[in-house]
C-alpha positions as CSV (number, residue, x, y, z in Angstrom):
1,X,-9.4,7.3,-45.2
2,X,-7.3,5.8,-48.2
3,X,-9.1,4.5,-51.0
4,X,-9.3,1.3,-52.0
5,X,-5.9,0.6,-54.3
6,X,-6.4,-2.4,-56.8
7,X,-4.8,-5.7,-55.7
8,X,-4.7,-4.7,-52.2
9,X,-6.5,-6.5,-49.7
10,X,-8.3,-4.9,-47.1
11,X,-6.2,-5.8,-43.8
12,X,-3.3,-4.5,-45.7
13,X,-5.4,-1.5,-46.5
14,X,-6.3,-1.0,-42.8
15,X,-2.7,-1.6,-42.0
16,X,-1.3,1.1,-44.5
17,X,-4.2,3.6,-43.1
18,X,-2.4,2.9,-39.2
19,X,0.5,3.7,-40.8
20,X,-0.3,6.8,-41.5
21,X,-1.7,7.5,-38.1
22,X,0.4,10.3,-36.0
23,X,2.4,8.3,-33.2
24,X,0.6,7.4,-30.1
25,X,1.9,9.1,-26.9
26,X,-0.9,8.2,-24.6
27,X,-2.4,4.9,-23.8
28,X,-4.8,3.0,-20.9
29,X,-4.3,-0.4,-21.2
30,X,-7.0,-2.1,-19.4
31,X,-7.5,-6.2,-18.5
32,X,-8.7,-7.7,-21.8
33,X,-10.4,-11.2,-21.9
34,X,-11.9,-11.4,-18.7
35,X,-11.3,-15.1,-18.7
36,X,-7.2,-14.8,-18.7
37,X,-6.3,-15.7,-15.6
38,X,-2.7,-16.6,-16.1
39,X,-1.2,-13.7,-15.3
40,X,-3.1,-13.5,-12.0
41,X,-1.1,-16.2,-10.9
42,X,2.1,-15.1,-10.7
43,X,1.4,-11.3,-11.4
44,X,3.4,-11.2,-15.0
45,X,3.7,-8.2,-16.9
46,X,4.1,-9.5,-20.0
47,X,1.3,-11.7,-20.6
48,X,-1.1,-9.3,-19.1
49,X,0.5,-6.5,-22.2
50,X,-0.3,-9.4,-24.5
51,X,-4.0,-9.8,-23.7
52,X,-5.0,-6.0,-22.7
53,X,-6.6,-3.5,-24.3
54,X,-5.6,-0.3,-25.4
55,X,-7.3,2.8,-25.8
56,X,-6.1,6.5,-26.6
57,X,-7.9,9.4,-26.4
58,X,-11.0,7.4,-26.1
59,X,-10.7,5.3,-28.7
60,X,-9.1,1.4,-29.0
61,X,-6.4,1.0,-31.1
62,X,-4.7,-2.2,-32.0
63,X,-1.8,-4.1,-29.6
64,X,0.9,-3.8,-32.2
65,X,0.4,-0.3,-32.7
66,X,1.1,0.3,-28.6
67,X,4.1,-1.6,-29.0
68,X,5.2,0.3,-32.6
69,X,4.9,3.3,-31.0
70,X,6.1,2.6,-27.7
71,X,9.0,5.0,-27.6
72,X,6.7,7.9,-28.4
73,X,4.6,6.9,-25.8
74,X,4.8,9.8,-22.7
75,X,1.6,9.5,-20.8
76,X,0.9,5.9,-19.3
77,X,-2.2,4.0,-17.9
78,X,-2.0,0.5,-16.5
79,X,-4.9,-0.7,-14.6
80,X,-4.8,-4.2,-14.2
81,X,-8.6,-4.5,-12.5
82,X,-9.0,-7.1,-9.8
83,X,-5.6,-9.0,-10.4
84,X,-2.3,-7.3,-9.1
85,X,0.8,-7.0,-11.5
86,X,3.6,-8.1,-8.8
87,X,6.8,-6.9,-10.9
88,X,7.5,-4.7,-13.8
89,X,11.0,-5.9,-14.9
90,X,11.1,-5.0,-18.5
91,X,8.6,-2.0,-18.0
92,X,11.5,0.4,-18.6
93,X,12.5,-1.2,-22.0
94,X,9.3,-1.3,-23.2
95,X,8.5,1.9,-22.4
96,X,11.8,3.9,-22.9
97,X,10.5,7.4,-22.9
98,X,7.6,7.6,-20.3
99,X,7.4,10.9,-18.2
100,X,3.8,9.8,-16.7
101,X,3.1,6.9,-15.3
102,X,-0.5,5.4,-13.2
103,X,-0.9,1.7,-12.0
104,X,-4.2,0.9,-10.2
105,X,-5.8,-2.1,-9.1
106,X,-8.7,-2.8,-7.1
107,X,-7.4,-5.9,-5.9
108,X,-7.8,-6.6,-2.2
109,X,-5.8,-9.9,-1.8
110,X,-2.3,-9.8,0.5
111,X,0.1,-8.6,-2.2
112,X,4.2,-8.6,-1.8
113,X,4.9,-6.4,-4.9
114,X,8.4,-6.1,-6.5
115,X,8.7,-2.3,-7.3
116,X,11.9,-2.1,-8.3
117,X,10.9,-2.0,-12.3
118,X,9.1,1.5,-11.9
119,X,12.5,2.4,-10.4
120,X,14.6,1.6,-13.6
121,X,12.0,4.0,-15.6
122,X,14.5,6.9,-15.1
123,X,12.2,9.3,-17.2
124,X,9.7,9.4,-15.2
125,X,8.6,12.6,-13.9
126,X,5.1,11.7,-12.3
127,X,4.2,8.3,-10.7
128,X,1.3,7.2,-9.3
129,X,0.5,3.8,-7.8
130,X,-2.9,2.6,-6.3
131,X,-1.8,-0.6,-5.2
132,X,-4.0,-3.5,-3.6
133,X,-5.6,-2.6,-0.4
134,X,-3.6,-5.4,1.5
135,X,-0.2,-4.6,0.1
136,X,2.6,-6.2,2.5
137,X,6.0,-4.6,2.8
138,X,6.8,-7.7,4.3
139,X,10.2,-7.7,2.2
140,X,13.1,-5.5,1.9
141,X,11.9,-2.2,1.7
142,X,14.8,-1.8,-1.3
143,X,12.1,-4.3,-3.3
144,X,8.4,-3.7,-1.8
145,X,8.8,-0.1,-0.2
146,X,9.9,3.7,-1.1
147,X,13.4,2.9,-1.1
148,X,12.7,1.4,-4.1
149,X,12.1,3.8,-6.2
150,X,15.5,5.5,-5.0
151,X,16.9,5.5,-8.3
152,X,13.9,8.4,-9.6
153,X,14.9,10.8,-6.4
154,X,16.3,13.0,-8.7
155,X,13.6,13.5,-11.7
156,X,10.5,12.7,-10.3
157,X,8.0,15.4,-9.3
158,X,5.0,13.7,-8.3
159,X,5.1,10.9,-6.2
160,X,1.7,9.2,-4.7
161,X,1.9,5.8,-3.6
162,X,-0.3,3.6,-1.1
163,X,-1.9,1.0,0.7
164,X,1.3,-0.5,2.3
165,X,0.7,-2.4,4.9
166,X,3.3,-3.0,8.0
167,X,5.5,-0.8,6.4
168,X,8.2,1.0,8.5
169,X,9.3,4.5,9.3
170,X,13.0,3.7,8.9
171,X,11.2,3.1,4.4
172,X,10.2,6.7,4.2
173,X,13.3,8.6,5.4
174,X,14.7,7.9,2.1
175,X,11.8,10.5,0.6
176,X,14.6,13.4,1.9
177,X,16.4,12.8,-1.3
178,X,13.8,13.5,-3.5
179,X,14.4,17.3,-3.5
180,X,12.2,17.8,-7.0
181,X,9.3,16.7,-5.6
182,X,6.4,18.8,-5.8
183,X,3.2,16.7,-4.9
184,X,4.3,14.2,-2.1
185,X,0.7,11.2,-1.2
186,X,1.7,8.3,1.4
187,X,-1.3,6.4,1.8
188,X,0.3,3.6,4.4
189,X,1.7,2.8,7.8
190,X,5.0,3.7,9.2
191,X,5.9,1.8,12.0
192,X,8.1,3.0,14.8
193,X,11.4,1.4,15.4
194,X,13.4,0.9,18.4
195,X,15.7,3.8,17.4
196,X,14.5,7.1,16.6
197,X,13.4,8.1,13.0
198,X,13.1,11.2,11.6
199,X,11.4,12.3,8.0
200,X,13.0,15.7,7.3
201,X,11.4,17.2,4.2
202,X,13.5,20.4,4.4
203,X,15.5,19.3,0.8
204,X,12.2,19.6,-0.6
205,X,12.0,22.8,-1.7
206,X,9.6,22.1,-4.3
207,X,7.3,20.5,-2.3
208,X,3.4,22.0,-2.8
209,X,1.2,19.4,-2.0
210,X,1.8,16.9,0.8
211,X,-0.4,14.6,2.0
212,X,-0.8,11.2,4.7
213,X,-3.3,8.7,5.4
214,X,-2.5,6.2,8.1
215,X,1.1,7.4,9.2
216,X,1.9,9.0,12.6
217,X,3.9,11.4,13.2
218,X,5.6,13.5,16.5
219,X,7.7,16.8,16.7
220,X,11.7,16.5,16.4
221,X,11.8,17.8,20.2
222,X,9.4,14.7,21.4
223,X,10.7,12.2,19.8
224,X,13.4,10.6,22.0
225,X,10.7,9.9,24.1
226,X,9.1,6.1,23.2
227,X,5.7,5.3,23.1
228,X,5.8,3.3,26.9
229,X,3.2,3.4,29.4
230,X,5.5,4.2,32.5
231,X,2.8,2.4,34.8
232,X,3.0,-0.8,33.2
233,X,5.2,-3.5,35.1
234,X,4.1,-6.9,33.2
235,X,7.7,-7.8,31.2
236,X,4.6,-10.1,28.9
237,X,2.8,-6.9,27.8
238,X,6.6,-5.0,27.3
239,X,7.2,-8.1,25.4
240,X,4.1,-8.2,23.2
241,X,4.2,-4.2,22.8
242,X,7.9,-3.2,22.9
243,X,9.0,0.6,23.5
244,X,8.6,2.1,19.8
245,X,9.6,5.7,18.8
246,X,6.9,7.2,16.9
247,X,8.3,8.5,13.6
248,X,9.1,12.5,13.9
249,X,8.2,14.7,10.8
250,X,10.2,17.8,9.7
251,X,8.7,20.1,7.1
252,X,10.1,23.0,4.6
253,X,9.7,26.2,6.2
254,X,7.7,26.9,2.7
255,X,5.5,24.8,3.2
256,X,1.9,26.3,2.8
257,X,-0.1,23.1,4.2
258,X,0.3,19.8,5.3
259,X,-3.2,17.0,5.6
260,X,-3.3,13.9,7.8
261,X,-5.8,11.5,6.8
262,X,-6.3,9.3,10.5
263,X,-7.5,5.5,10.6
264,X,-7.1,2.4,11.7
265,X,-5.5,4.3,14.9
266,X,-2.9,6.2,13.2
267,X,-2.4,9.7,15.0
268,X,-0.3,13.3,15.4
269,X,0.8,14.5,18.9
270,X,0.0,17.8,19.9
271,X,3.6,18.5,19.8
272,X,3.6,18.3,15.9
273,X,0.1,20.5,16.2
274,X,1.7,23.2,17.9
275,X,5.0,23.6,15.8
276,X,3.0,23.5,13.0
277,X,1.1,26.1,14.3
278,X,4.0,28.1,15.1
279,X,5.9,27.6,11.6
280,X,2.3,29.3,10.3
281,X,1.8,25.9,8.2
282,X,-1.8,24.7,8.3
283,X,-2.7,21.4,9.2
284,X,-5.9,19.6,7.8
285,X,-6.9,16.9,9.6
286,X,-9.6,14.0,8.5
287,X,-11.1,10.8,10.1
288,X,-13.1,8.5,8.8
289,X,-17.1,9.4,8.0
290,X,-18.0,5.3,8.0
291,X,-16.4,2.0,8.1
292,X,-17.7,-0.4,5.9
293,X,-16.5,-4.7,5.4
294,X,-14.7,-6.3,8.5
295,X,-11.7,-7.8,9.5
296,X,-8.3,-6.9,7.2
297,X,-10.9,-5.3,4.6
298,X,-12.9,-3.1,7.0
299,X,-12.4,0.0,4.6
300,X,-12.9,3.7,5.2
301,X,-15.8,5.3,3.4
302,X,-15.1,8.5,3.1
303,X,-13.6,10.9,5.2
304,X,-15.3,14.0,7.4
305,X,-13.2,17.4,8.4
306,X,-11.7,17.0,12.2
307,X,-10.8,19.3,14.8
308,X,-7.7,18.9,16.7
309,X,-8.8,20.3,20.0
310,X,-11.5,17.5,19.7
311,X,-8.9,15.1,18.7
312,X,-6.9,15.5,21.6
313,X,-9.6,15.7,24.4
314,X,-10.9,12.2,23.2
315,X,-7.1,11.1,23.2
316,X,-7.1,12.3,26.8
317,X,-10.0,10.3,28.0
318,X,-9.3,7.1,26.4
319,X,-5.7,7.0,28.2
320,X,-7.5,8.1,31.4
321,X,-10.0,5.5,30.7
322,X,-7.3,3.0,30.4
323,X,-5.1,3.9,33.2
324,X,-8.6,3.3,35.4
325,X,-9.0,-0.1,34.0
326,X,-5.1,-0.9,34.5
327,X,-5.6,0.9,38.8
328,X,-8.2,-1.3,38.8
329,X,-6.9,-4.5,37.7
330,X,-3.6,-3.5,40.3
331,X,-5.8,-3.1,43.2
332,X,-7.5,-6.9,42.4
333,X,-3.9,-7.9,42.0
334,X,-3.0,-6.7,45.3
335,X,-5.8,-8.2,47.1
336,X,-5.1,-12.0,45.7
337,X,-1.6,-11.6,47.2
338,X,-3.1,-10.6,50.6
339,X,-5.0,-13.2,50.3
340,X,-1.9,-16.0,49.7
341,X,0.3,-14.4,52.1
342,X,-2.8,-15.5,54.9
343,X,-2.9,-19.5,53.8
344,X,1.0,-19.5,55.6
345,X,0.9,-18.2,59.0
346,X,3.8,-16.2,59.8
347,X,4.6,-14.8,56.2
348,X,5.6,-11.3,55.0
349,X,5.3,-9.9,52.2
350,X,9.1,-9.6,50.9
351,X,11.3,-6.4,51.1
352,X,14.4,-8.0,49.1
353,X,15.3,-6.1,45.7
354,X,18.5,-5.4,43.5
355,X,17.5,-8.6,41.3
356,X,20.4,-9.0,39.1
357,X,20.3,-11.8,35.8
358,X,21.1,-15.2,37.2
359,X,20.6,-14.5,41.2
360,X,18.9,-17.8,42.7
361,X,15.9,-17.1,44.7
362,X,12.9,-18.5,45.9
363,X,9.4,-17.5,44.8
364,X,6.2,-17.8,47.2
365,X,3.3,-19.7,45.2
366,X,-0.2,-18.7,46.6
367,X,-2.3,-21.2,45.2
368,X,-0.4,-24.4,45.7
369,X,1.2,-22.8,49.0
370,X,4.9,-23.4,48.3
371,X,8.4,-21.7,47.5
372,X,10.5,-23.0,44.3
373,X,13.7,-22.0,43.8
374,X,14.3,-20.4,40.4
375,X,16.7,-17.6,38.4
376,X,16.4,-14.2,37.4
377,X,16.0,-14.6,33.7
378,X,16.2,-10.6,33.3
379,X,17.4,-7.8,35.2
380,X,13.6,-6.1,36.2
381,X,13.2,-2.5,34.4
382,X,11.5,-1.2,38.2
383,X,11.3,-2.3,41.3
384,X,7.9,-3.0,40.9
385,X,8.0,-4.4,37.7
386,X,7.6,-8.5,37.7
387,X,9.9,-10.7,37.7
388,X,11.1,-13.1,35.0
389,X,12.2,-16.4,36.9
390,X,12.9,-20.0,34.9
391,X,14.4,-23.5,35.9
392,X,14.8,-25.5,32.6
393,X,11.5,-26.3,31.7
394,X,9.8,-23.9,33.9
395,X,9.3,-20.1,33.4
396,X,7.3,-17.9,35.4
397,X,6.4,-14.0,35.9
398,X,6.0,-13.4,39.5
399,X,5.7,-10.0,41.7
400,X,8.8,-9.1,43.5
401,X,6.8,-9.1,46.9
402,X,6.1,-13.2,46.2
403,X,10.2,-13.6,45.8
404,X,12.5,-14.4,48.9
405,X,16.5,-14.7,48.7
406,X,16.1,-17.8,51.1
407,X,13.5,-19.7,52.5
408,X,11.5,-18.0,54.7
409,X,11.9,-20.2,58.0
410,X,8.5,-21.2,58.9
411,X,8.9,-25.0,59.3
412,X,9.0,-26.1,55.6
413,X,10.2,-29.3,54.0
414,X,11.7,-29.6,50.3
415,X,10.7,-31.8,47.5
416,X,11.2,-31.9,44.0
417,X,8.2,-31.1,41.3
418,X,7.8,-32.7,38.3
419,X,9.8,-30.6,36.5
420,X,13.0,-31.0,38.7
421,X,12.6,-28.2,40.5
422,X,13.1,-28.0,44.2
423,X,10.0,-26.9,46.2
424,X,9.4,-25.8,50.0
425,X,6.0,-27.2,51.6
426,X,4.5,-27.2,55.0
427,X,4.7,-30.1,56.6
428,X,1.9,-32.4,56.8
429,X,1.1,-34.3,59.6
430,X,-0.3,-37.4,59.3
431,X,-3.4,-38.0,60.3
432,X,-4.6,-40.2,63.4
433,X,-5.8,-43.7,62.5
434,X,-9.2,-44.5,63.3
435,X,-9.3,-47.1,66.2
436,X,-11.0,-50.4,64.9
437,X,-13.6,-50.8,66.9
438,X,-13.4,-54.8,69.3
439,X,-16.5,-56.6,68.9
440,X,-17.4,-58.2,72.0
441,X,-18.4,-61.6,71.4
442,X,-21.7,-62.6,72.4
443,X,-21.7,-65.5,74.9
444,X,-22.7,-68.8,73.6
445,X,-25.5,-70.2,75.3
446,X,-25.4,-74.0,75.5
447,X,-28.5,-76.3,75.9
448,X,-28.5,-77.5,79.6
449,X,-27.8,-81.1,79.5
């Protein structure tokens, strides 16, 4: 410590005395007055680096000296507590010469972050990013996702980075580039597409340490097959659950070991099991110990060693489980159409097929007891698959059994419903008046004269 010098104050004293301290080249910079809440609004860097704290090796040191020795500065903390940091724009510039670099947050709000700042810190070697439990890559994955930190593919050598939510699988194929990669930790969702995706790793011939919690993943040879349950006919379900192709995964022929962290339904096929088992790679497999919260923060607490072989035979029951209930609801199906095809004497079931878009044809209400003539909105995928008809304002799905190329000729008369469309009824016959009934009149009976 400098001793006192005569005519010198003592904040210029403690200034000359940080002077002389060697340059900082790690810091933590942590929330400061808990009452700030401006930058929480709009997620800005540079008014939470005015109102952090900063501590090295344990001990705070003073704003001004961060930013004074900011180029020396090699090892950096950021954790912004409960309040996200959306963008880091200027990150780079104040930071010039990082080569480690962790952001953490325990925010748990729906976050859209920017992350293209961390990929103009071209220094970086290590990068680590714990971002809010409901991040949403619900932007262009060259902004909010992995391909935005493209431009570090060829420094950086450890890359972990999670929670994104509804991200894609299409995001993480850009992680083939990354060849110096030696610690690779996706913590996040990788939706299948309706094209084929495939994550080869092979480039990597670094890679160590590899690591996925809540992706899916297939074999190469498996993955031209969608996910598409063959049995399923309903065009609304196909609609509300298109085909998807599950994501395949390709891995260096190095690679020691590869762990799969399952939740919130995320999954391997036993195709991927077995060609890992065959390339001699071992595959550790976790699921969750206990689920704690509800609704989008029901969180995992803690994870518990899985085997496959149990894995699997619970995959197994659950689709035979499901295939029961869908048998079942087919067969209660099938009965409510006997049971229409009874209210109209004479009427078969319907044996005409080869629905093309646009043919006119006429489809067989049960209920109400009446054909209406409608289109083929789309060509069927089966021949057991329903129908999509429409006229206008009206749109139905209807079983091809309940839809005739004419009229079936069984005495019916046409009418229009209320929405224009024309409609066959039987005819109803009107029904016999009631005969008034004569009153006989009473004779009168006159006084005798």
């Amino acid at each position: 410590m400098l001793e006192q010098l005569p005519g010198v104050t003592d904040k210029a004293m403690e200034e000359l005395g940080d002077a002389e301290q060697p340059p900082v080249t790690s810091v933590q910079l942590s929330p400061g007055d808990p009452d700030f809440e401006d930058f929480s609004c709009d997620g800005d860097q540079a008014a939470f680096l005015t109102h952090c704290h900063a501590l090295t090796a344990g001990r705070e040191i003073p704003k001004h000296q961060v930013l004074q020795d900011a180029a020396s500065i090699l090892d950096l903390e950021i954790d912004s507590g409960d309040r996200s940091i959306y963008s880091y724009p200027e990150l780079h510039q104040k930071f010039p010469n990082v080569r480690q670099l962790l952001y953490k947050t325990v925010d748990c709000r729906r976050v859209i972050y920017d992350l293209r700042g961390f990929g103009m810190c071209r220094t970086l070697k290590s990068l680590k990013l714990q971002l809010s439990f409901q991040t949403m890559c619900e932007d262009e994955p060259s902004k909010c996702g992995v391909t935005a930190l493209e431009p570090l593919a060829g420094t950086l050598e450890v890359l972990e980075i999670g929670r994104l939510r509804f991200n894609v699988a299409s995001d993480l194929e850009v992680l083939k580039r990354f060849h110096k990669l030696r610690v690779l930790k996706y913590h996040g969702v990788n939706e299948g597409g309706r094209e084929p995706s495939v994550l080869d790793l092979r480039g990597l011939s670094s890679l160590q340490d590899l690591e996925f919690t809540e992706a899916s993943f297939t074999a190469e040879t498996a993955a031209a097959d969608a996910e598409d349950d063959s049995e399923d006919d309903n065009p609304i379900m196909r609609m509300l659950h298109p085909k998807t192709f599950m994501q395949a995964l390709v891995l260096p022929d190095h690679l020691p070991c590869v762990t799969f962290r399952h939740q919130y339904g995320s999954r391997i096929t036993p195709e991927l099991r077995q060609l890992l088992r065959t390339h001699g790679c071992e595959c550790k497999e976790y699921v969750p110990k206990e689920m704690v919260g509800s609704g989008t923060l029901n969180m995992v607490d803690g994870y518990q060693p899985a085997d496959s072989e149990q894995i699997e035979a619970e995959e197994r029951a659950e689709k035979a489980k499901s295939q029961a209930a869908k048998k079942e609801l087919r067969l209660a199906q099938q009965r409510r159409r006997a049971e229409a095809f009874e209210k109209l004497p004479g009427l078969t079931p319907s044996t005409d097929g080869n629905f093309e878009l646009g043919d006119v044809v006429f489809a067989y209400d049960g209920q109400d007891v009446s054909f209406t003539k409608l289109s083929v909105k789309e060509k069927p995928v089966r021949s057991t698959s329903l129908l999509h008809l429409y006229h206008e304002n009206t749109s139905r799905f209807v079983h091809p059994s309940c839809v005739y190329r004419k009229v079936p000729e069984l005495g019916l008369c046409s009418s229009k419903d209320a929405n224009g469309c024309e409609v066959w009824k039987q005819k109803r016959s009107k029904p016999l008046r009631a005969r008034r009934a004569v009153k006989l009149k009473r004779p009168r009976h006159y006084p005798p004269l």
